[in-house]
C-alpha positions, 0 to 999 in steps of 0.5 A: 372440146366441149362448150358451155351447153354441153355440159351434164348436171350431176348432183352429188351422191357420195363423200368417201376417204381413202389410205392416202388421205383423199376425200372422194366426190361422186357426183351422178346424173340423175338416170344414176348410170355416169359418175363424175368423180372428184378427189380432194386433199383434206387439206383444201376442201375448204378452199374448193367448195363442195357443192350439191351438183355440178356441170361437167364435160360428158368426157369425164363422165364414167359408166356405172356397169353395176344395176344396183350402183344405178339405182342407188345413185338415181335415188341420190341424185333425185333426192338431192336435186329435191332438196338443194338447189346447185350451188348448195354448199354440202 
């Protein structure tokens, strides 16, 4: 289990929704190699509070394999993290 200070900052890189009416959260560290990924009922996002980065465990953290995926998500999370503070609301 891990603790509080173990956690990773990700910021928020991309919002997407798929055939079964999900929103999809990706949240990335900012070197854009490990997503955090959220799926959300449409129907609660505005109960849950979408925000511009969260701190999560480094265990549901996945590696993006593909170089291109990397960067684009480096280049999100730099420019979000730029713009907003965490607790943002997007």
């Amino acid at each position: 289990m891990s603790t509080e200070s173990d956690r990773v900052r990700v910021w928020l890189v991309e919002r997407g929704y798929n055939n079964r009416g999900l929103i999809i959260l990706k949240y990335a560290t900012p070197e854009g190699d490990r997503i955090f990924r959220k799926e959300l009922a449409s129907q609660v996002v505005d109960m849950d509070t979408v925000t511009a980065a969260k701190d999560v465990s480094p265990d549901d953290l996945e590696t993006v394999d593909e170089t291109d995926e990397q960067k684009r998500y480096a280049t999100e999370a730099t420019r979000m993290a730029e713009e907003h503070d965490p607790d943002d609301r997007i």
